[in-house]
C-alpha positions in Angstrom: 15.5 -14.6 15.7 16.6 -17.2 12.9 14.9 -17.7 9.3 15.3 -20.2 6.7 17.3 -18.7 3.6 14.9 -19.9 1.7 12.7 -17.5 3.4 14.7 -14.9 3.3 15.4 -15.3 -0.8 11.7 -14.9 -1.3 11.5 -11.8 0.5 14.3 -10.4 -1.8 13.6 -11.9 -4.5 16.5 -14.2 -5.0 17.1 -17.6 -6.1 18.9 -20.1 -4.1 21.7 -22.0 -4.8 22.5 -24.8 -2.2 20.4 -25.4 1.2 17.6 -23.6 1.5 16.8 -25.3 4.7 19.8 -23.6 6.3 19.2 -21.5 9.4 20.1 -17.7 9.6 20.6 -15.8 12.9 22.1 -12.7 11.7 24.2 -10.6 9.1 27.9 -9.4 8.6 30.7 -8.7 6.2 32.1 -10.9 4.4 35.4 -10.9 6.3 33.8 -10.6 9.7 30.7 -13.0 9.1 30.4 -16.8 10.6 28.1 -20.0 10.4 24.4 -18.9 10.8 25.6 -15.7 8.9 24.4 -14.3 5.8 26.9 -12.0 3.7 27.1 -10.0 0.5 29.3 -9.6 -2.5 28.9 -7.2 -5.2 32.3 -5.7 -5.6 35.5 -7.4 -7.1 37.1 -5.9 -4.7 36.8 -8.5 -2.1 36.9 -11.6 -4.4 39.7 -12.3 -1.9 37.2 -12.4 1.3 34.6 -14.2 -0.8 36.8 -17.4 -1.3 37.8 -17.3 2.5 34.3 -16.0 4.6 32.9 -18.3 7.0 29.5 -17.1 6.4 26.7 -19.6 5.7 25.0 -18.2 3.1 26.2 -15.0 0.6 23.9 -12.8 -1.5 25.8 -12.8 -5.2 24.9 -11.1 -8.4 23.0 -13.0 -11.2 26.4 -13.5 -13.1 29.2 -14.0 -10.5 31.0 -17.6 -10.5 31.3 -19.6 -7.5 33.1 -22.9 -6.9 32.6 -23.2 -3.3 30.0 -26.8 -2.0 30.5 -25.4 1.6 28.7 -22.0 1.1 24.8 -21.7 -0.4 24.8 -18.8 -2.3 21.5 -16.6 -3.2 21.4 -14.9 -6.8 19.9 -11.2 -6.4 20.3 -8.5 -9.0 21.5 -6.1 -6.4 23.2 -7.4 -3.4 23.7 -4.2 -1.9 20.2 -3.4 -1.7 18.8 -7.1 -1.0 21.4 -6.3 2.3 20.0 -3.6 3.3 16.4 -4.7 2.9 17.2 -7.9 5.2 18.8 -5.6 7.8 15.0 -4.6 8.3 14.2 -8.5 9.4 17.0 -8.6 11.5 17.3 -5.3 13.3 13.3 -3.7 13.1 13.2 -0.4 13.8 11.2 0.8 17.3 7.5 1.3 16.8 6.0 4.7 18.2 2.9 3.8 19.8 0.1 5.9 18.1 -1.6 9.5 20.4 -0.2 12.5 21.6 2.6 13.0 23.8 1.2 15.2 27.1 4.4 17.3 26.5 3.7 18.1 22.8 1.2 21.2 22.0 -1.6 20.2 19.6 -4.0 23.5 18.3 -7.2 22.7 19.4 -8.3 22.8 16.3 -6.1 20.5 14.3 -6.4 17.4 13.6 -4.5 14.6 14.2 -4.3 11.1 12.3 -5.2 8.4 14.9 -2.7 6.2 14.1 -0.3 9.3 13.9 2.7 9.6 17.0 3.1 13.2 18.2 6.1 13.2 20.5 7.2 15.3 23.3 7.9 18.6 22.5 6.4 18.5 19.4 4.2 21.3 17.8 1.0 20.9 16.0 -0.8 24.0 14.5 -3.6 24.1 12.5 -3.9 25.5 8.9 -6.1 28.4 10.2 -3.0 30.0 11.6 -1.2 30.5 9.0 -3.5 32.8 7.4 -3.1 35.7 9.6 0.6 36.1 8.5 -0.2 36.1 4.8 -2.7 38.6 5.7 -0.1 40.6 7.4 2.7 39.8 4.9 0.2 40.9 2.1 -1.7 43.9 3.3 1.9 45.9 4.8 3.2 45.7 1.0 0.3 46.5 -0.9 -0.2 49.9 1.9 3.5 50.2 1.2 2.9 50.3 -2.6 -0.2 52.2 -3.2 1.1 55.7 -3.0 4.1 54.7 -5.5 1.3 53.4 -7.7 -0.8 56.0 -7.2 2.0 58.5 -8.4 2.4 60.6 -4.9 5.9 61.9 -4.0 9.4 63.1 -6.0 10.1 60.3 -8.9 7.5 57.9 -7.7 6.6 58.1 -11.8 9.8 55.8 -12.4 8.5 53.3 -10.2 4.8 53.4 -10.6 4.3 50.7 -13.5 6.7 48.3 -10.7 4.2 49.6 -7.8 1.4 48.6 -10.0 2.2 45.2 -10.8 3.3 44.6 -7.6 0.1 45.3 -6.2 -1.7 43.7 -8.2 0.6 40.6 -8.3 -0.1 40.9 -4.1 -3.5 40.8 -4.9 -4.0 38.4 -7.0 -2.1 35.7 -5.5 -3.9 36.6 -2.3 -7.3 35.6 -3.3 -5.9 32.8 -5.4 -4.3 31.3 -1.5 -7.3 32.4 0.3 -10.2 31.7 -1.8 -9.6 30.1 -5.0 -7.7 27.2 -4.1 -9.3 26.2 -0.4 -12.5 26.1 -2.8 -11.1 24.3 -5.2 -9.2 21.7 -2.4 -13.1 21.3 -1.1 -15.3 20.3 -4.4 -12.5 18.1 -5.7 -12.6 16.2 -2.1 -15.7 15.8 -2.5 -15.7 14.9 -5.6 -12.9 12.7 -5.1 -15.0 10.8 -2.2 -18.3 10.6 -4.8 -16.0 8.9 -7.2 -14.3 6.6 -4.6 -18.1 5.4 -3.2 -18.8 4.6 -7.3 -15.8 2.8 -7.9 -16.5 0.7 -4.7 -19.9 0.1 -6.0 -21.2 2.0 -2.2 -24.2 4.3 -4.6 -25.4 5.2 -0.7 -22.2 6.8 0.0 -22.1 8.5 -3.3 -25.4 10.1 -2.5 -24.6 10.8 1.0 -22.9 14.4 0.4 -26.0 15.4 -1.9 -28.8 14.6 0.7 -27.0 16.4 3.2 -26.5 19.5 0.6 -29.8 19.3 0.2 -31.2 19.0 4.2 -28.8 21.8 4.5 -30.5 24.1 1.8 -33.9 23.3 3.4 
């Protein structure tokens, strides 16, 4: 795969200085990189390696003086990271086709994004599951707490204001996770899709959830 540096400057950002035309197969260091080669600098450090690299092209900071005709030489205001974000054109990373792996467990009632890759092995469980341990969690303290609370056995009076709050701490934030904020989540959704249909200028969309609120209730 070979691009024009002038191609790749634009993709960075980064004005060139020399050939643009000039054709780029790869990346390296400074020290190790040859023609059809694009480089880096951005430490002083290896000023040295700068004047001697065989590279064809060299990403510089904005400020950094060159005297070399033999080398084209692409500003950037951070060669380290206009590197790195060419290593992407060069070297792509493997693409996961989208579905679910036969090996990986998926609960039958979640639901997966479409263009989402579930690989072998993997585990999917739906939200519904993880109520029953909160339910657990929740109702083994509070049974644990009431008779402290309620004042039954030797000393239990030094800990019954803790037993109290504690239960109804527990309790609180119970119906809070259970109730108040899946019922919350569900009217800003749809609120949030009413507003998205406005903005769009889609008034039938907007509607939609309201006439089907409404052939429900009838």
């Amino acid at each position: 795969m070979e691009r024009s540096l002038a191609e790749l400057a634009s993709r960075i950002g980064g004005t060139v200085e020399g050939d643009g035309s000039v054709r780029i197969r790869g990346l390296a260091s400074l020290e190790e990189a040859g023609p059809g080669q694009l480089s880096f600098y951005g430490n002083p450090r290896y000023r040295k390696e700068l004047a001697t690299t065989r590279a064809s092209a060299v990403l510089l900071p904005p400020d950094e003086p060159v005297s070399r005709a033999d080398v084209a030489w692409v500003r950037v205001a951070s060669p380290h990271l206009a590197f790195a974000r060419l290593l992407s054109v060069f070297h792509p990373g493997a693409r996961l086709p989208p579905g679910v792996h036969p090996r990986a467990e998926v609960h039958a009632s979640a639901r997966v994004d479409p263009s989402a890759t579930v690989m072998a092995l993997a585990v999917v469980e739906a939200g519904a599951v993880r109520m029953r341990p909160i339910v657990m969690t929740t109702v083994c303290s509070l049974v644990a707490m009431i008779p402290i609370a309620l004042g039954i056995g030797a000393g239990s009076e030094l800990m019954q204001p803790l037993a109290i709050a504690t239960v109804g701490g527990l309790t609180l934030s119970s119906i809070l996770t259970l109730v108040v904020v899946p019922c919350g989540y569900l009217v800003l959704h749809g609120m949030a899709d009413r507003v998205r249909a406005f903005l769009l200028g889609d008034k039938a969309s907007a509607s939609a959830p309201e006439e089907a609120e409404a052939t429900a209730g009838d």
